[in-house]
C-alpha positions in Angstrom: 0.0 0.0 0.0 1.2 3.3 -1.2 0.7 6.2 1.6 1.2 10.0 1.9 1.3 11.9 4.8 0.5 16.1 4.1 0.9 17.7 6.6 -0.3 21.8 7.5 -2.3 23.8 9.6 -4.7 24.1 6.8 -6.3 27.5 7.9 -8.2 27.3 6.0 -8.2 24.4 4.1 -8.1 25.9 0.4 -9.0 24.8 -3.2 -5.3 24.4 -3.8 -4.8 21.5 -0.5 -7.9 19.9 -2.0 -5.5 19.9 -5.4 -2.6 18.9 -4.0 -5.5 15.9 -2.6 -6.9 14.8 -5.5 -3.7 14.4 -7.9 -1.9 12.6 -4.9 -5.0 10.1 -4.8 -4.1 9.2 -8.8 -0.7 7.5 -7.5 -1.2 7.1 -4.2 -3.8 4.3 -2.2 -4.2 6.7 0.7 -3.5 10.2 1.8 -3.4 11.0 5.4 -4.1 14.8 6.4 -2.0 15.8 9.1 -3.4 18.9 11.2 -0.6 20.7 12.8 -0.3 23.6 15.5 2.2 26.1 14.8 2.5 28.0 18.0 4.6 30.8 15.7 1.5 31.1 13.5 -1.7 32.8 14.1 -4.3 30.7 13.2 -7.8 32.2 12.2 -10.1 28.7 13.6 -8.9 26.5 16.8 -8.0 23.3 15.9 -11.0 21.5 16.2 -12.8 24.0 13.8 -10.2 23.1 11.0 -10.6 19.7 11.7 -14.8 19.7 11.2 -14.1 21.8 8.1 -11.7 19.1 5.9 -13.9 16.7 7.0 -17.0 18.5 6.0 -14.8 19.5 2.5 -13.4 15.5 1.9 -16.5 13.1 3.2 -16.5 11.5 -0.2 -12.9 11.5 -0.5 -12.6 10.5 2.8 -14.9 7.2 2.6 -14.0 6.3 -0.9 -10.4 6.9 -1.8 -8.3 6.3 0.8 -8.1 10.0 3.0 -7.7 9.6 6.3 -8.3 12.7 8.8 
């Protein structure tokens, strides 16, 4: 099995980390999304906030192709 970690703070999650997403699930049998705290970086959503929104951006992704939150 083929695996990719990305890792970020994803704040927010853009339409360029959902890119980066969907080309790594043509060569790869799972992605796992790492979300990081930066304590040098002021985040705009807690952690838990950022968390609920990939999972509310990936659920099909996330069920289907191999995406792990």
């Amino acid at each position: 099995m083929r695996r990719a970690i990305f890792p970020g703070t994803f704040d927010p999650f853009t339409i360029g980390h959902s890119s980066v997403v969907t080309r790594a699930l043509t060569f790869m049998d799972e992605v796992i999304i790492g979300i990081g705290i930066n304590e040098n970086k002021n985040t705009y959503f807690p952690i838990e906030k950022r968390v609920e929104n990939n999972t509310e951006i990936l659920p099909e992704r996330a069920t289907n192709q191999g995406l792990l939150l």
